[in-house]
N, C-alpha and C positions, 0 to 999 in steps of 0.2 A: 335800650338794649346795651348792655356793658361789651367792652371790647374785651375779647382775648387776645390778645396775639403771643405768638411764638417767638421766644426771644432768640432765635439761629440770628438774624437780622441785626437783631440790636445788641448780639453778645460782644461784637466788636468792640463797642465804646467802652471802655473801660473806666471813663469818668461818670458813676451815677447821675451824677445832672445833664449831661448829653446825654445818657440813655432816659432819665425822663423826658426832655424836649423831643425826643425822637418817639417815647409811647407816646407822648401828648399830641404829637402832629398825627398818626396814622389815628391816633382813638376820632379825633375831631374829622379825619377826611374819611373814614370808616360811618363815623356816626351821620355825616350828612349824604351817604352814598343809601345807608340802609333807612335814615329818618326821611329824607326828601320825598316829599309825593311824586313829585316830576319821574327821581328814579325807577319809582315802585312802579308808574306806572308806564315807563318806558320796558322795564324789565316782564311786566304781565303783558305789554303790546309784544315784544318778541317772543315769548313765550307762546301764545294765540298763536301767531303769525307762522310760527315752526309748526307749530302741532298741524293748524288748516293746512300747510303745504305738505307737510308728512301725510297725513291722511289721502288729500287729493293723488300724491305722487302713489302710495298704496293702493288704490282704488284704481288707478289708472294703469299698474303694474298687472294687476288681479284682471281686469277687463279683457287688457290684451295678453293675457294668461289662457284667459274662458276661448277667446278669438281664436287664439293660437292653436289651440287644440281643435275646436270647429274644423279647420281649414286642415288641420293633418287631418281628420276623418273624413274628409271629403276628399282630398288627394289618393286616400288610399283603396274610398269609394269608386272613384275615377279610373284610379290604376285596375283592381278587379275589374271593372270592366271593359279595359281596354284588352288584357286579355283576354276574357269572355270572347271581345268580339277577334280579338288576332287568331283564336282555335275557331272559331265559326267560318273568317276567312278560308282559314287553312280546308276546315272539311268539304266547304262547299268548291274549292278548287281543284280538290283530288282528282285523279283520273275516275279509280270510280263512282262517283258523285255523277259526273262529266256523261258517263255512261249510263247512266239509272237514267237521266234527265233526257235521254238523246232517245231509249227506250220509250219513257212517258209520250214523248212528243211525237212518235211512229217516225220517226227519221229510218232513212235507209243509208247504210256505206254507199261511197259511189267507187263506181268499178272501172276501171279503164276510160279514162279520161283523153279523149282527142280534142286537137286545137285545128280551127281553121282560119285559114288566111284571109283577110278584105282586101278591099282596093288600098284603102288607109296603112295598111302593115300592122294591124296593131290585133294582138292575137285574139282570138274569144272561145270560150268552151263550149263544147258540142258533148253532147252525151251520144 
């Protein structure tokens, strides 16, 4: 592979043979960066090694993505029913609820309520 390089770097030198010793040194630390097996395969092992971790990190973004949403729909499952049951509280509380219920069960008002006294002091209802 031939070197290019961009002479911004080497327009400085103003003497031609310092600007060749200066192509000649990057051509040769260029040429053994891109010829070297070592590099190549240092450069394909980081290359693998980004990608499997970009992926993993993706995959693991995406999962708890799916997760995330699971759990808002069941939060909001929850909340529906927790109202559901806060108006069922409420109905079943009402006075007339209270009354229908007191009707079903043959309950009677009671009427004039008298208290009598024991030996103890301690009051008791007498009908």
């Amino acid at each position: 592979m031939k070197f290019h390089a961009s002479y911004s770097s080497v327009a400085a030198a103003q003497n031609p043979r310092t600007r060749g010793v200066i192509l000649a040194y990057a051509r040769r630390a260029c040429a053994w960066a891109v010829q070297s097996t070592g590099a190549r395969v240092l450069i394909l092992t980081l290359i693998v090694v980004i990608g499997v971790a970009y992926i993993g990190v993706m995959s693991s973004v995406s999962t708890k993505g799916y997760e995330l949403k699971r759990v808002e729909r069941e939060v909001t499952a929850l909340r529906d029913a927790n109202d559901r049951m806060q108006i069922h509280i409420a109905e079943q509380g009402s006075l007339r609820r209270v009354r229908e219920r007191v009707q079903a069960l043959h309950m009677v008002p009671i009427e004039g309520v008298t208290f009598a006294s024991t030996l103890v002091q301690h009051p008791v209802a007498q009908r």
